[in-house]
N, C-alpha and C positions, 0 to 999 in steps of 0.2 A: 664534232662532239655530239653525242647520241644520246639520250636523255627520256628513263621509262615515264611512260604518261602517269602513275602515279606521284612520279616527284615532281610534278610542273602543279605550279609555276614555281618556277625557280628565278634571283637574281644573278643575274649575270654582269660580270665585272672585267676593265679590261685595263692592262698595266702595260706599263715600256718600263724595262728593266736599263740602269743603268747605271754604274758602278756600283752593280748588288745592287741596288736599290731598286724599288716600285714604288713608280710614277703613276697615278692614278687617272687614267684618260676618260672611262667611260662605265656607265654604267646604266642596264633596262633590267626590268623586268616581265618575264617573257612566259605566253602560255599557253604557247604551242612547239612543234619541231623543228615545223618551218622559221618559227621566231628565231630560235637560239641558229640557224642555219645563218641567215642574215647577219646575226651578229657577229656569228664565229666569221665568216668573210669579211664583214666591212674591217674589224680589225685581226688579220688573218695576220701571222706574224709576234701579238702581243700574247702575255701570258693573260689567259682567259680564266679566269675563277668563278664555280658555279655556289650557290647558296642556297638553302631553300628559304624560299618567300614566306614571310609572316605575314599571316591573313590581312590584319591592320594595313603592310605596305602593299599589300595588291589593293586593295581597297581604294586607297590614298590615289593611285593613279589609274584605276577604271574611270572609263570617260563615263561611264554608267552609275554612276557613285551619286549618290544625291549630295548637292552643295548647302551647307546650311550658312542661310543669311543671316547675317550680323543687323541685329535692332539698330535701326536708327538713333542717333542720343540726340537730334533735332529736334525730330516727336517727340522725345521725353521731355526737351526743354519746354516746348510750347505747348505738354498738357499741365506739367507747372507750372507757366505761368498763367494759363489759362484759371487753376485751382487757384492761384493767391490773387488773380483778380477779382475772384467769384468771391473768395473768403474777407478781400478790403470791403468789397460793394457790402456783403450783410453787417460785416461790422459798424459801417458808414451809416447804414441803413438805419439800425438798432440804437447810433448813439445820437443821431438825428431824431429818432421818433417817426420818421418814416415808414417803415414798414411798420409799425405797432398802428397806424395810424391808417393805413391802406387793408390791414386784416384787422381790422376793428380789434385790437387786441388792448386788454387794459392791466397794465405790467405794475 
């Protein structure tokens, strides 16, 4: 299968046909000559169907692709509770007279 360097990258798809039917065995996406050379061999024999690749799916499986990490929801928990420790202690503080009493403050 011979493939102009303007259509690459293309998916590549490989079937076993069996009672009329396709069997869906494999599938890369490939984005060189040499690629799709490999594949048309490995399953030499299967009916091979070519696509063109949406940017998005090349994307998705370059090793080059930056990963975006997922936030922690740990961190999240323990900056809130860290916020409603801080928020009991000033209340605590306020209906003690404690801090009014420590900043000389007269309420």
């Amino acid at each position: 299968m011979d493939l102009r360097n303007e259509d690459l990258p293309v998916t590549l798809q490989a079937f076993d046909l069996l009672d009329n039917k396709e069997i869906f065995i494999a599938e890369q996406i490939v984005n060189s000559q040499s690629e799709v050379s490999t594949f048309t061999n490995r399953y030499a024999g299967k009916l091979i169907k070519a696509k063109k690749a949406a940017v998005n799916d090349n994307k998705s499986y370059s090793s080059n692709a930056p990963v975006q990490k997922r936030s922690s929801s740990s961190a999240n928990i323990v900056m809130i509770l860290i916020i409603l420790i801080i928020a009991a202690l000033v209340i605590y503080g306020f209906s003690t007279g404690w801090i009014q009493e420590k900043l000389n403050l007269k309420v």
